[in-house]
Biopython code that builds the backbone (N, CA, C, O; Angstrom):
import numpy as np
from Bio.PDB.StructureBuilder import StructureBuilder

atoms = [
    (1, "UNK", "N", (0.853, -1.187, 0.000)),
    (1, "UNK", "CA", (0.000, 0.000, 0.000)),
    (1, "UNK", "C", (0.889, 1.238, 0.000)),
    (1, "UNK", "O", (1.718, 1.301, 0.907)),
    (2, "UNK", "N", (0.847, 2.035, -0.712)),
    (2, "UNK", "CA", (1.532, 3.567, -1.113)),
    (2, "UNK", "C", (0.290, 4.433, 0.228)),
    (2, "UNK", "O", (-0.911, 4.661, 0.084)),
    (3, "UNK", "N", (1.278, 4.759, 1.561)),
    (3, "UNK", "CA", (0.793, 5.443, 2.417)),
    (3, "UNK", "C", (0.599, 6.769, 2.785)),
    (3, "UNK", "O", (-0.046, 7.444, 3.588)),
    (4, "UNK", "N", (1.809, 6.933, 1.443)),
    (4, "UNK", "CA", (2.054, 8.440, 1.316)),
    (4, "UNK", "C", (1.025, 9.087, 0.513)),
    (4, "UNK", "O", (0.581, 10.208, 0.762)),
    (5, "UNK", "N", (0.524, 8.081, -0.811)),
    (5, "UNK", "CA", (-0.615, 8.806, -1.599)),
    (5, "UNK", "C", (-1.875, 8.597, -0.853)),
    (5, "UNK", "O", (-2.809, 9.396, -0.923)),
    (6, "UNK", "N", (-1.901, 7.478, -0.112)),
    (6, "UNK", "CA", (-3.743, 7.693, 0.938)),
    (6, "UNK", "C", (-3.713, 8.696, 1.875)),
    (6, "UNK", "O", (-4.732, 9.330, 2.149)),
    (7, "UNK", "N", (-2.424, 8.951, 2.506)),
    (7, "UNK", "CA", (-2.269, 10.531, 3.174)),
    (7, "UNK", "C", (-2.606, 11.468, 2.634)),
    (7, "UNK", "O", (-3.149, 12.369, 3.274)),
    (8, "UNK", "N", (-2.366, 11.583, 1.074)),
    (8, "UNK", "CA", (-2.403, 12.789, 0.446)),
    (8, "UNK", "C", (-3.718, 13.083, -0.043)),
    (8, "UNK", "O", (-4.410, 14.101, -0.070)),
    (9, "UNK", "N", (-3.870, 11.844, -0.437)),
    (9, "UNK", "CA", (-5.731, 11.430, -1.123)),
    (9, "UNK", "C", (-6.494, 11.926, 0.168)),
    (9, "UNK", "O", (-7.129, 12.968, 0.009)),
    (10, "UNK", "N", (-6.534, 11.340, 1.437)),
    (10, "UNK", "CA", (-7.221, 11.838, 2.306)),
    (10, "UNK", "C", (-7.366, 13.482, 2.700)),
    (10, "UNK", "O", (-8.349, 14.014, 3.214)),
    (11, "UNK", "N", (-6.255, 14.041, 2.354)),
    (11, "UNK", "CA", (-5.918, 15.295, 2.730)),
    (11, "UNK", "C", (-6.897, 16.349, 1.863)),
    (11, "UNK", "O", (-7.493, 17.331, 2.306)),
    (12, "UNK", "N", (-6.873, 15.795, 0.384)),
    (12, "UNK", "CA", (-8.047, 16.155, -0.493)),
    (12, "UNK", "C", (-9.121, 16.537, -0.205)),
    (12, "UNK", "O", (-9.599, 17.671, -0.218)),
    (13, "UNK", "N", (-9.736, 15.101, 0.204)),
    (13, "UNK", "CA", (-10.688, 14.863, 0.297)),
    (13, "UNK", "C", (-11.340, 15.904, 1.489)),
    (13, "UNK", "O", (-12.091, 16.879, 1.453)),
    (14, "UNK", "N", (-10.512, 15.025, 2.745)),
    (14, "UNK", "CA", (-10.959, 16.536, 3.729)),
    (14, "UNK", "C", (-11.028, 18.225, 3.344)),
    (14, "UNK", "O", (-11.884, 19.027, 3.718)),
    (15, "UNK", "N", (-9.616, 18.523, 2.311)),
    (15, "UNK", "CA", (-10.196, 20.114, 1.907)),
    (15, "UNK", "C", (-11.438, 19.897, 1.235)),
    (15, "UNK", "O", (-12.383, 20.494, 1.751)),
    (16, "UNK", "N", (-11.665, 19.299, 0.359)),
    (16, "UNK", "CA", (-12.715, 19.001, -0.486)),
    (16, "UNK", "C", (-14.318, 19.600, 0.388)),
    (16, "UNK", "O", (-14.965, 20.584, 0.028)),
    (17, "UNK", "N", (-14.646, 18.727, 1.524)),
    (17, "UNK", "CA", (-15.332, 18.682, 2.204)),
    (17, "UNK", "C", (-15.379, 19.841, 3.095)),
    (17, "UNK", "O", (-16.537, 20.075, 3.442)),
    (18, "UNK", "N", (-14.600, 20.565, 3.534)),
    (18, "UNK", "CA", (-14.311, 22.039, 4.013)),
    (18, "UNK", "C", (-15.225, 22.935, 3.191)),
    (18, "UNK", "O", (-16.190, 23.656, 3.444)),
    (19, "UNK", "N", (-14.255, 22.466, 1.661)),
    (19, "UNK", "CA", (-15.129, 24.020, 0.720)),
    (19, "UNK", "C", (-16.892, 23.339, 0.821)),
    (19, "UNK", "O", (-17.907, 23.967, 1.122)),
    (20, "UNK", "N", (-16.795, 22.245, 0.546)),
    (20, "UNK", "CA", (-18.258, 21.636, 0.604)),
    (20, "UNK", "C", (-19.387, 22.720, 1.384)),
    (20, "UNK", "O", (-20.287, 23.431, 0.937)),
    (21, "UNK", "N", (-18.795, 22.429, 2.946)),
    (21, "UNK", "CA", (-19.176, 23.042, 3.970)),
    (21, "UNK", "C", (-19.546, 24.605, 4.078)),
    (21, "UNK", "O", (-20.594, 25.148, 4.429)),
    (22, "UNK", "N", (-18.214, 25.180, 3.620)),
    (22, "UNK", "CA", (-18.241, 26.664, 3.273)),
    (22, "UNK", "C", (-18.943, 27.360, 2.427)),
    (22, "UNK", "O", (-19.292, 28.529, 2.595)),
    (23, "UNK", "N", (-19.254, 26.449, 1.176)),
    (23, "UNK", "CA", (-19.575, 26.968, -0.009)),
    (23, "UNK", "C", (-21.438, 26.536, -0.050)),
    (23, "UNK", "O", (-22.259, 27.296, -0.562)),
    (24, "UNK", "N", (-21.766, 25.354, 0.516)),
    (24, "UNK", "CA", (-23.472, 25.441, 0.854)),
    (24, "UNK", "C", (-23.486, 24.266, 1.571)),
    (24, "UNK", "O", (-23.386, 23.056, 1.369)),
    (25, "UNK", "N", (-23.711, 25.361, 2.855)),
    (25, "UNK", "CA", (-24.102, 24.789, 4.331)),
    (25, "UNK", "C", (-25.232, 24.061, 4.249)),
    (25, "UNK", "O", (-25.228, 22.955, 4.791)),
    (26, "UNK", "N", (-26.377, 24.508, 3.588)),
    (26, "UNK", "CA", (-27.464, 23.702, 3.254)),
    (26, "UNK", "C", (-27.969, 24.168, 2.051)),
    (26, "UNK", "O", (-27.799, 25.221, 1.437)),
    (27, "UNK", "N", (-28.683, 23.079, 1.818)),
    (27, "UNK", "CA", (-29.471, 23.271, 0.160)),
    (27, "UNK", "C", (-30.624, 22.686, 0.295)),
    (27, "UNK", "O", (-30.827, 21.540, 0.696)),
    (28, "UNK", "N", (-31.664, 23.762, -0.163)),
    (28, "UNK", "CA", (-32.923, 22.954, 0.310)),
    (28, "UNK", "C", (-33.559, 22.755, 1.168)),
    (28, "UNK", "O", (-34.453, 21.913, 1.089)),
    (29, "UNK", "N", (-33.315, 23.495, 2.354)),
    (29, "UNK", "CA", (-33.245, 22.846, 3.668)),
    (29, "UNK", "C", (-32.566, 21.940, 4.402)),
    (29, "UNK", "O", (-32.782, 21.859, 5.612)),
    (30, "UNK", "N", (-31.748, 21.219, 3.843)),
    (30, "UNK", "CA", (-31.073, 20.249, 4.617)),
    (30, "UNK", "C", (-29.178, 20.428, 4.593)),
    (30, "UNK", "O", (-28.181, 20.518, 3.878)),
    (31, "UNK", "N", (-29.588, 20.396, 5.683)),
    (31, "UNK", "CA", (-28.038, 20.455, 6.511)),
    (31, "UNK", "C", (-26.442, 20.330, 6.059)),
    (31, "UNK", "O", (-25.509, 19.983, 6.783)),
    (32, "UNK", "N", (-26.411, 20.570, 5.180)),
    (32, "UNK", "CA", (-25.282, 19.870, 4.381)),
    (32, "UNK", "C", (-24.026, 19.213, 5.376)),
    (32, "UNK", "O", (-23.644, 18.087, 5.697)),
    (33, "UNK", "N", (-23.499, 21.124, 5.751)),
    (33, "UNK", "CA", (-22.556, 21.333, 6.594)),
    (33, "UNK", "C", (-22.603, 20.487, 7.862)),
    (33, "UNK", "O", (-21.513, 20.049, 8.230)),
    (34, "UNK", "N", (-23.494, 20.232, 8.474)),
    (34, "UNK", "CA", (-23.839, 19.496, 9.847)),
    (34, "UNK", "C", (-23.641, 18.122, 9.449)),
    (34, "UNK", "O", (-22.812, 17.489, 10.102)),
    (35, "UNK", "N", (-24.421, 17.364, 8.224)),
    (35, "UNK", "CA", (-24.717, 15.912, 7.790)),
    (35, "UNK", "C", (-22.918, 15.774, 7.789)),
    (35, "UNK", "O", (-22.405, 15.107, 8.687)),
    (36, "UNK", "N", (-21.954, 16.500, 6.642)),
    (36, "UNK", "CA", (-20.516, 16.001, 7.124)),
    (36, "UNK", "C", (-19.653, 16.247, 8.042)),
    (36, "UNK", "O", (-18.542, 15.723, 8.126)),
    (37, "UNK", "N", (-20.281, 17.335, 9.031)),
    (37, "UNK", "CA", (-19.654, 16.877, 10.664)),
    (37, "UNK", "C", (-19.808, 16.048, 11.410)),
    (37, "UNK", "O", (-19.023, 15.537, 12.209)),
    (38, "UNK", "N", (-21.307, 15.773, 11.099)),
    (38, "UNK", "CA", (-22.005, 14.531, 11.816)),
    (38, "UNK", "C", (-21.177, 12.976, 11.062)),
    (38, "UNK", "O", (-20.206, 12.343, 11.478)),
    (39, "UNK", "N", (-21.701, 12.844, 10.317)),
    (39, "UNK", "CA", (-21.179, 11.491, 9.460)),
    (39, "UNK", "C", (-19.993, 11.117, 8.537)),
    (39, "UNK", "O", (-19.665, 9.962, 8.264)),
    (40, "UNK", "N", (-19.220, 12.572, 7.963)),
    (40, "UNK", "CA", (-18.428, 12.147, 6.956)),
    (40, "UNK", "C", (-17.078, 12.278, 8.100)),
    (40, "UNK", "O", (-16.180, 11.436, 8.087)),
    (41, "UNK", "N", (-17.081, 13.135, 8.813)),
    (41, "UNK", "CA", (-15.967, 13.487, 9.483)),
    (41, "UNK", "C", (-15.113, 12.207, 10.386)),
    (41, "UNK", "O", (-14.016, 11.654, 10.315)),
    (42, "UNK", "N", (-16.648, 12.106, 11.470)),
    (42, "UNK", "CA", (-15.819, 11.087, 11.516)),
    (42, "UNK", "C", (-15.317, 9.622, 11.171)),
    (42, "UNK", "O", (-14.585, 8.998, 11.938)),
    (43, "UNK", "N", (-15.708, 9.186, 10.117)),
    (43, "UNK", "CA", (-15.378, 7.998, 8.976)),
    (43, "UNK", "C", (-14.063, 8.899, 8.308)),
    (43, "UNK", "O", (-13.190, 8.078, 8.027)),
    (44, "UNK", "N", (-13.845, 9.578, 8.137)),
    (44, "UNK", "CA", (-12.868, 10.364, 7.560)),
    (44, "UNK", "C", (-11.399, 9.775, 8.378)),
    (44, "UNK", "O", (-10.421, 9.146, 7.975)),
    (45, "UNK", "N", (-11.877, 10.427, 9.951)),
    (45, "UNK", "CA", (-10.774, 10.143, 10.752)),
    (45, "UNK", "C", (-10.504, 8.904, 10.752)),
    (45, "UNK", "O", (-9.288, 8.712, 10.742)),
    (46, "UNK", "N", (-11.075, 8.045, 10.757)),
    (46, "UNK", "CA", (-11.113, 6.240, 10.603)),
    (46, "UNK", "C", (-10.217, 6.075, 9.470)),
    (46, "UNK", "O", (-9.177, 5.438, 9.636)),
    (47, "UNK", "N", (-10.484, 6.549, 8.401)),
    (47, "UNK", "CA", (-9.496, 6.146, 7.334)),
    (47, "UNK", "C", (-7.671, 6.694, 7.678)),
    (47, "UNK", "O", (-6.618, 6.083, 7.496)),
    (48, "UNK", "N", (-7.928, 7.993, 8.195)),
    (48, "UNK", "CA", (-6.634, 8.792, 8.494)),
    (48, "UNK", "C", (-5.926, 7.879, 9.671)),
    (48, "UNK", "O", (-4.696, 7.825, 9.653)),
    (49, "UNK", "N", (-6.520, 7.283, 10.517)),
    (49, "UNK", "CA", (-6.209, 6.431, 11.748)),
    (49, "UNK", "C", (-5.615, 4.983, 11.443)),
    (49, "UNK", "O", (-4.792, 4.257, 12.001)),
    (50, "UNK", "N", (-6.317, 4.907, 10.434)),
    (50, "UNK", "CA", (-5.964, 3.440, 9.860)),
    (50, "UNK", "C", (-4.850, 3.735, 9.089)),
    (50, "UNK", "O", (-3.919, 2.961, 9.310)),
    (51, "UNK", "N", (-4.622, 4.614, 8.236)),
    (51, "UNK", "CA", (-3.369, 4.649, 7.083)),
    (51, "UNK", "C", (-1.923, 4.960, 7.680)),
    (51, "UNK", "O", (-0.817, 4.497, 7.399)),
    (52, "UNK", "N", (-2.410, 6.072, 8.761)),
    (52, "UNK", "CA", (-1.101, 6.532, 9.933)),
    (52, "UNK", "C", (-0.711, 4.997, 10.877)),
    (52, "UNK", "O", (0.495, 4.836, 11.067)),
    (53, "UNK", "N", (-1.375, 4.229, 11.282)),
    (53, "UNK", "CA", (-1.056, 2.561, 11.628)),
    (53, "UNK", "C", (-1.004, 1.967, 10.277)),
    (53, "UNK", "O", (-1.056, 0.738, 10.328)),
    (54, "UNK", "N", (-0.929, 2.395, 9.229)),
    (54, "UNK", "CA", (-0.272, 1.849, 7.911)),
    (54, "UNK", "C", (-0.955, 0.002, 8.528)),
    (54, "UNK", "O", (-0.294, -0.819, 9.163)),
    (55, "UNK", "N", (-1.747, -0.080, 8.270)),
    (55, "UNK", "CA", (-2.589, -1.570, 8.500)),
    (55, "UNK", "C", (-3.718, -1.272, 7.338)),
    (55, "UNK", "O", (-4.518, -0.338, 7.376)),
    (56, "UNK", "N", (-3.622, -2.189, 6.374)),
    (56, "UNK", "CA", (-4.000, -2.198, 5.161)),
    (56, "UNK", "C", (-5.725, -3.123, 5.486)),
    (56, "UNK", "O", (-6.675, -3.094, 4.704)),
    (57, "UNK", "N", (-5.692, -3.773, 6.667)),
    (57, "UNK", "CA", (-7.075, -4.406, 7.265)),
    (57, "UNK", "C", (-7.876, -3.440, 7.682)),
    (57, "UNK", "O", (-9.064, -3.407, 7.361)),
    (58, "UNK", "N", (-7.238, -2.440, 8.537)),
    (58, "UNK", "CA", (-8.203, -1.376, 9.134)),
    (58, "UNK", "C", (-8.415, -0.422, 8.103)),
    (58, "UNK", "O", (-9.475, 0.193, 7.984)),
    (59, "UNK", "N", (-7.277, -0.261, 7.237)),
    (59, "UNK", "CA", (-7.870, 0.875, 5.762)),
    (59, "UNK", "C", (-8.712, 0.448, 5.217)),
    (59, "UNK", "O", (-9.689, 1.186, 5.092)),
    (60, "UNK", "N", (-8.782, -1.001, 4.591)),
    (60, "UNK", "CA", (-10.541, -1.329, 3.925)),
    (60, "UNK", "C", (-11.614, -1.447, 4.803)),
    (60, "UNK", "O", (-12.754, -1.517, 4.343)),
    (61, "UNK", "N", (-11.380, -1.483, 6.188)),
    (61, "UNK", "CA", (-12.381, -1.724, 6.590)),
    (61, "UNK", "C", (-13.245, 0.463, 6.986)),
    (61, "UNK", "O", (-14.422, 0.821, 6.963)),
    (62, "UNK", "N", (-11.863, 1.361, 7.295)),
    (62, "UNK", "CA", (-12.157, 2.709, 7.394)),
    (62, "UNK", "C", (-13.078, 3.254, 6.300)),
    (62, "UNK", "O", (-14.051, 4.006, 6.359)),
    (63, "UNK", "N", (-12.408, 2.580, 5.189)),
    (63, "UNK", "CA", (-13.032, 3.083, 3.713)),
    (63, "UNK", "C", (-14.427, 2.639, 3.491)),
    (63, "UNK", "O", (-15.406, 3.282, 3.114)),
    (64, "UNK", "N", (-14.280, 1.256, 3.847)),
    (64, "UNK", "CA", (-15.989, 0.604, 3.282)),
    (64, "UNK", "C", (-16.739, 1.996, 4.172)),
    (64, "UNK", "O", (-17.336, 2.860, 3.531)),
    (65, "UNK", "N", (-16.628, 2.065, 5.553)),
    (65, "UNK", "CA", (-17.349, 3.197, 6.402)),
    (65, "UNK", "C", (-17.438, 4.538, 5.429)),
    (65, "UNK", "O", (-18.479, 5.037, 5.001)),
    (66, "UNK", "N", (-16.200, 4.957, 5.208)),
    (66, "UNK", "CA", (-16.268, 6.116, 5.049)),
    (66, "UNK", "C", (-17.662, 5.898, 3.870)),
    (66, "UNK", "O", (-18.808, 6.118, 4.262)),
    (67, "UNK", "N", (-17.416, 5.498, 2.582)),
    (67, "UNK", "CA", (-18.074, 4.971, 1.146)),
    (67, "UNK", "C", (-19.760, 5.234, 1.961)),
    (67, "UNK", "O", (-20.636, 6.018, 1.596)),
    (68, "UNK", "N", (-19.781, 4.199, 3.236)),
    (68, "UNK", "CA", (-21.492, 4.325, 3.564)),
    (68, "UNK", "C", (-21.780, 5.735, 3.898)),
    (68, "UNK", "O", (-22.622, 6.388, 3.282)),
    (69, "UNK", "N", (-21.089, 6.194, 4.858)),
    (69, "UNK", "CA", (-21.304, 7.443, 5.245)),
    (69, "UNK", "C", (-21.466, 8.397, 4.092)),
    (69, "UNK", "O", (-22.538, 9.004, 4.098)),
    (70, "UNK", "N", (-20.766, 8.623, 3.257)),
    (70, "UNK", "CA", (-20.865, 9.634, 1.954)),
    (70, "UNK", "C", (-22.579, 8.731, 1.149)),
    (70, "UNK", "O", (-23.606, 9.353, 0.878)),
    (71, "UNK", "N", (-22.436, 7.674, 1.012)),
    (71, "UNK", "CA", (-23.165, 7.110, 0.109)),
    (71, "UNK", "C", (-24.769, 7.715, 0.822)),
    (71, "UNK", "O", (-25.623, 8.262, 0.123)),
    (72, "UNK", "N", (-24.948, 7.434, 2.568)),
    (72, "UNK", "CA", (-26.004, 7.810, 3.509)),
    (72, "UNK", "C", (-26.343, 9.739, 3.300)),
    (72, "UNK", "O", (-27.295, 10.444, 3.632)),
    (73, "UNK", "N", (-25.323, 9.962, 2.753)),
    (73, "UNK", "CA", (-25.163, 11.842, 3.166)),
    (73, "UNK", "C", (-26.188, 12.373, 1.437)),
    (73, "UNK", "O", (-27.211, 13.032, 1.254)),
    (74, "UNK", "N", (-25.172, 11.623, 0.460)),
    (74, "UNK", "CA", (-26.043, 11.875, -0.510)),
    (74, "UNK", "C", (-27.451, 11.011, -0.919)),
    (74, "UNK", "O", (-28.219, 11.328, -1.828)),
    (75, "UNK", "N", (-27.588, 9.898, -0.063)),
    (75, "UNK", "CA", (-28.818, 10.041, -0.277)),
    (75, "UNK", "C", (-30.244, 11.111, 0.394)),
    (75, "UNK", "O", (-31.329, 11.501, -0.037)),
    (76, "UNK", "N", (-29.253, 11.291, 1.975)),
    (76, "UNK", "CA", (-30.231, 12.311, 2.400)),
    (76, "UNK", "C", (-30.492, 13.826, 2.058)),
    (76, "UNK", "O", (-31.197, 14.647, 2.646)),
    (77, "UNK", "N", (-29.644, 13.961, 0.831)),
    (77, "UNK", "CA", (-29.757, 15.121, 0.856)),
    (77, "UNK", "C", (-30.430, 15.209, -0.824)),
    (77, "UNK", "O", (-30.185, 16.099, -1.639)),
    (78, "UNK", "N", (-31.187, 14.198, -0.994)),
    (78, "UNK", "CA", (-31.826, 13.755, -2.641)),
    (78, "UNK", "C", (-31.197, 13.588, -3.392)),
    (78, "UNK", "O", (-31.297, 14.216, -4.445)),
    (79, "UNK", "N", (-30.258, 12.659, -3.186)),
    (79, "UNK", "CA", (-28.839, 13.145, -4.062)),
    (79, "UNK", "C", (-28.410, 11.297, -4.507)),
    (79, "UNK", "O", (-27.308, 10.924, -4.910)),
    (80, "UNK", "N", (-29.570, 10.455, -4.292)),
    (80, "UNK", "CA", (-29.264, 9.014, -4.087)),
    (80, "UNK", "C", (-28.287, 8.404, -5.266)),
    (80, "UNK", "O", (-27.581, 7.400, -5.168)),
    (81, "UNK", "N", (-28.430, 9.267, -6.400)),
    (81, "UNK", "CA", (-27.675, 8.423, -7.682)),
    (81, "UNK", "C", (-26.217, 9.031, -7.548)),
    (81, "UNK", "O", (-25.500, 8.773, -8.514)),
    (82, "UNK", "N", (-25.799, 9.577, -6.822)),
    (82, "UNK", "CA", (-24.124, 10.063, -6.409)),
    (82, "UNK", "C", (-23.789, 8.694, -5.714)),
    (82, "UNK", "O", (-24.537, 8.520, -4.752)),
    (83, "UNK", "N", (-23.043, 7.837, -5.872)),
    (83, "UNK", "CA", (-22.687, 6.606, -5.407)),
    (83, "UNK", "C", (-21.761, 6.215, -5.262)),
    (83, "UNK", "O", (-21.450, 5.390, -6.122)),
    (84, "UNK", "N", (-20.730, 6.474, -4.191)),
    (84, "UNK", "CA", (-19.505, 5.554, -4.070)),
    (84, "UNK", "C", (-19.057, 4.536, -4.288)),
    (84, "UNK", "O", (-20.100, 3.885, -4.227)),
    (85, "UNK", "N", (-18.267, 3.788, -4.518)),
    (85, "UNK", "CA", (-17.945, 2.560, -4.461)),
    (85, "UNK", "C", (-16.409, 2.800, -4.379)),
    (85, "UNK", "O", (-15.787, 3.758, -4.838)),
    (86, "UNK", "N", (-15.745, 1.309, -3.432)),
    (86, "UNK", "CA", (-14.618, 0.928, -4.042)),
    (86, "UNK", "C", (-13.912, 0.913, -4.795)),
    (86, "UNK", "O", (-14.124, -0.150, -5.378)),
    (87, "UNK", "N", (-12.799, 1.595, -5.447)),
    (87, "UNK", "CA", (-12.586, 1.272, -6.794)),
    (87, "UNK", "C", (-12.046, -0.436, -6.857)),
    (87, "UNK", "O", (-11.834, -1.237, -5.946)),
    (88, "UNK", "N", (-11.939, -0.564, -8.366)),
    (88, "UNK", "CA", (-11.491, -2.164, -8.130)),
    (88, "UNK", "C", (-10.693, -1.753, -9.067)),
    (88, "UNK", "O", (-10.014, -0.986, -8.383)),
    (89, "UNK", "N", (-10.091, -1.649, -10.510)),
    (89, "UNK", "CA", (-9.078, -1.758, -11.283)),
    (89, "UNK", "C", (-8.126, 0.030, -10.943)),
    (89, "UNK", "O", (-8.576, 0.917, -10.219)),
    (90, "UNK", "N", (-6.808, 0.085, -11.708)),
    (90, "UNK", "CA", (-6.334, 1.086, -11.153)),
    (90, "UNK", "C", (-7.291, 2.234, -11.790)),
    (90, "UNK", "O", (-8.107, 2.024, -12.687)),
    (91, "UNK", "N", (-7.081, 3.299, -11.260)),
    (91, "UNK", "CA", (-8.628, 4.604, -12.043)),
    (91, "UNK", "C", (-7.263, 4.948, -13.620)),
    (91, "UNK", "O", (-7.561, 4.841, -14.810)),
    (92, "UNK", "N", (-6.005, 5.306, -13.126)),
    (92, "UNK", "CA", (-5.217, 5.687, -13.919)),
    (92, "UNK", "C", (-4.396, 4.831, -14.910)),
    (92, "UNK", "O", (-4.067, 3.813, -14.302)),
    (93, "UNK", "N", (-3.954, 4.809, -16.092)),
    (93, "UNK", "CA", (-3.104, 3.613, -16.105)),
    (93, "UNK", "C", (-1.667, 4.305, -16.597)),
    (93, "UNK", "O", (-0.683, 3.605, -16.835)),
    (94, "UNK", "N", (-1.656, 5.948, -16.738)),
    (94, "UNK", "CA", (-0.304, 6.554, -16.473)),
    (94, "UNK", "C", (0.508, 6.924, -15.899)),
    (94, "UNK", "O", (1.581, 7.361, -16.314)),
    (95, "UNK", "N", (0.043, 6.785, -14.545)),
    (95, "UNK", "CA", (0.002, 6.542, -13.325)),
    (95, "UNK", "C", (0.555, 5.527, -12.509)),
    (95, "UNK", "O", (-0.077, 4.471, -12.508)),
    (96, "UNK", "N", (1.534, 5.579, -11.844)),
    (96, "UNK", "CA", (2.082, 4.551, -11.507)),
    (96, "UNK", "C", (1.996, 4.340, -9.728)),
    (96, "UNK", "O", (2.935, 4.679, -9.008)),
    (97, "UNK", "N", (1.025, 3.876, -9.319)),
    (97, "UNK", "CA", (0.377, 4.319, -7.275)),
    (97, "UNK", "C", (1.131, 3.793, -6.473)),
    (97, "UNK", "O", (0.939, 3.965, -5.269)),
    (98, "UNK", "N", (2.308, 2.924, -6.990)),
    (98, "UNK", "CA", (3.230, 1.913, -5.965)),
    (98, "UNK", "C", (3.978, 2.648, -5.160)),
    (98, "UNK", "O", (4.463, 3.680, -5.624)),
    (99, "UNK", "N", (4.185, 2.352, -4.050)),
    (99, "UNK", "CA", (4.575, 3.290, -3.265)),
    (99, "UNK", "C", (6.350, 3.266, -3.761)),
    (99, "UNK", "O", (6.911, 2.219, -4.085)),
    (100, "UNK", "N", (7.279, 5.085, -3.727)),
    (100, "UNK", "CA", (8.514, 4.875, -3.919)),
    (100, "UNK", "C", (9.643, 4.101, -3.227)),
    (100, "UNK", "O", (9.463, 4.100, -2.009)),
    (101, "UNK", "N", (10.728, 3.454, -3.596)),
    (101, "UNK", "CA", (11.183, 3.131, -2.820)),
    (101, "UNK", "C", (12.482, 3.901, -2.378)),
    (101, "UNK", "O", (13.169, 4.655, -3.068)),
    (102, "UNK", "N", (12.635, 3.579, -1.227)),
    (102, "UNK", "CA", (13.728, 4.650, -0.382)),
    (102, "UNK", "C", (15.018, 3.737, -0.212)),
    (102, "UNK", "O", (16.017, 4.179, 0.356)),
]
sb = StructureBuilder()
sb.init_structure("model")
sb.init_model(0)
sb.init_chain("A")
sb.init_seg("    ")
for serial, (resi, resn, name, xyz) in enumerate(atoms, 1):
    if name == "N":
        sb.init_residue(resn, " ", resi, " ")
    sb.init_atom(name, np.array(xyz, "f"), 0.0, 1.0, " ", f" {name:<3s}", serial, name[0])
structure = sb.get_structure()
């Protein structure tokens, strides 16, 4: 597992979710900002907890969480066809994700 790019990937993701927050707190009435303090945040930390113990058992198991939690957020917010998943093949293939060696 390349620990340095799920650090970095995570790091994303969390700004990601910041501007989320900043940019519409709610839509519609519903909570945006609150739904990923409440639910994405902390599945977030689960993944960050697991990758910093570099344990590749507790990272799939942080991720499947995190995936429900996002997957639970957009459905409550009418948003059901936004759908996470796992990836399974690499997303890139110019791209090379192996971690460097030192």
């Amino acid at each position: 597992m390349n620990w340095e790019l799920a650090a970095f990937e995570i790091d994303e993701i969390k700004e990601g979710l910041e501007d989320a927050e900043g940019l519409i707190p709610a839509l519609d009435g519903i909570p945006i900002a609150e739904m990923i303090k409440t639910n994405i945040d902390p599945a977030l930390a689960g993944v960050k907890k697991a990758a910093e113990a570099r344990s590749s058992v507790q990272f799939a198991s942080a991720f499947d969480n995190l995936t429900k939690a996002c997957n639970a957020c957009h459905a409550a917010a009418k948003r059901p066809f936004i759908r996470i998943q796992r990836p399974t093949p690499v997303p890139l293939t110019n791209q090379n994700f192996a971690p460097t060696e030192r």
